[in-house]
Structures are given as C-alpha cells and as structure tokens.
VOBALUM-908725 format. One record per residue (C-alpha): residue in three letters; y, x, z. Coordinates in steps of 0.2 Angstrom, whole numbers, plus 5000, padded with zeros to 4 digits. Example, Ala and Ser with C-alpha at 12.3 -4.5 7.8 and 13.67 -1.06 7.14 Angstrom:
REM residues 2
ALA497850625039/SER499550685036/
***
This chain:
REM residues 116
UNK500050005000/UNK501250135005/UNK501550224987/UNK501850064980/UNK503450034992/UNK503950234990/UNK503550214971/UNK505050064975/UNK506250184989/UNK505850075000/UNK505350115017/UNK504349985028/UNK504749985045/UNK503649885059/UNK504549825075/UNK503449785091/UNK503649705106/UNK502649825114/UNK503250005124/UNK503350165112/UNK501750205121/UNK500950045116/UNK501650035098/UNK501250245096/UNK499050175102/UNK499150055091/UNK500050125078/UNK498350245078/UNK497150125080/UNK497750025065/UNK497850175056/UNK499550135051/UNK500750255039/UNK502550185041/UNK503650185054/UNK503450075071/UNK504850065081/UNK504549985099/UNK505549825105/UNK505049785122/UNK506649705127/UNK506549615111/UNK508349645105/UNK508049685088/UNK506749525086/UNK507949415096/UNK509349485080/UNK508349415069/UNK507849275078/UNK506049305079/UNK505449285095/UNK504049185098/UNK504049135119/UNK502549115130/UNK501549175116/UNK499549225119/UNK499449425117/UNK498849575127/UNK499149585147/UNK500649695151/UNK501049615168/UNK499249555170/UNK499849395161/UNK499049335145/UNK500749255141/UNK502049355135/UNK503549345126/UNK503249415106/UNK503649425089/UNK503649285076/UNK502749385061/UNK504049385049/UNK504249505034/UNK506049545030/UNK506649635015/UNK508349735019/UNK509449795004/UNK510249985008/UNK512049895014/UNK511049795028/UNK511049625020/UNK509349515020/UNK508749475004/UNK507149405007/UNK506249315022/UNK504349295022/UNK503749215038/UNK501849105039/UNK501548965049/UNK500049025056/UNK500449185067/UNK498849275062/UNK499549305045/UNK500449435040/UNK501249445020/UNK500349525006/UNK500849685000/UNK500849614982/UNK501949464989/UNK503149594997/UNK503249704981/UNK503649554971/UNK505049524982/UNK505749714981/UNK505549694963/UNK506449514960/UNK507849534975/UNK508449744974/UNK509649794963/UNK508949954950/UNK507449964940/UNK505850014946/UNK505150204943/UNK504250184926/UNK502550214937/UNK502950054948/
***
C-alpha cells in the first residue's frame, strides 16, 4: 500500500487514542510502515470531531469502556484543507487503500507520477 501513496507524495499518518508506548506496540504488531502519532487526550480526534465516547476497546484504567476514535480516513491537501472524508458505519471497517487512492487522485491538485 505504502508505494502507491509515496508514488502519489502523499504521506499517511495514523492518529491513536492510545499512549506513544501503546501506539509504538501496536504500531509493531500490526506491522505498520507509516507514521502513528499518539492521542491519548484525544485533542487531535476531538479537532476533527472524531471521538467515539464509551466505546468498547482495550483496558487502560481496568475499564473495558473508553473513550476512542471514530475510524475516519481523512485526506489533507499540503495547505491543511480537508478534501475528502471517508468514515464507515460499522467501526470495524477501515477504508480501502484503492478507495483512498482514488480520492488522492480525484481531490489533489497535479498529475500523478507516470508509474501511479
């Protein structure tokens, strides 16, 4: 997936509710080759207006409830405006690389690289 984006300039950036010590574990358990940035406040999700209250997710507190992220893919232009907001009703599904690429392609200004 990730040569496609870079192919495109475009960097993908994942934002977690969890601490930079939980977002850097998972980040290696999933394997994951962009960049997570760690949100446990949730200010960033709460910009966006993302955040998805008494949520079922991993014990922090020794609660199963927890405040998280509404998964969302969001596709930022280089001047910080949104162009394109890609968010399921069902919050075990995330957006298809090919339906995100389609977005970069249709909604960011330039051509794609010849190889794209």
């Amino acid at each position: 997936m990730g040569p496609h984006f870079d192919a495109l300039g475009v960097a993908l950036v994942a934002i977690s509710p969890d601490t930079l010590r939980e977002s850097s574990r998972g980040k290696r358990r999933s394997n994951l080759t962009m960049q997570v940035l760690a949100d446990p406040e949730l200010k960033v999700i709460d910009l966006y207006g993302l955040r998805h209250e008494h949520a079922m997710g991993g014990p922090r507190d020794g609660s199963l409830i927890r405040n998280l992220a509404i998964p969302t893919s969001v596709l930022i232009d280089a001047d910080g405006v949104v162009r394109w907001i890609d968010q399921a009703d069902d919050y075990r599904v995330r957006s298809d690389a090919d339906r995100v690429l389609d977005a970069v392609r249709r909604h960011l200004p330039g051509d794609p690289p010849a190889s794209a």
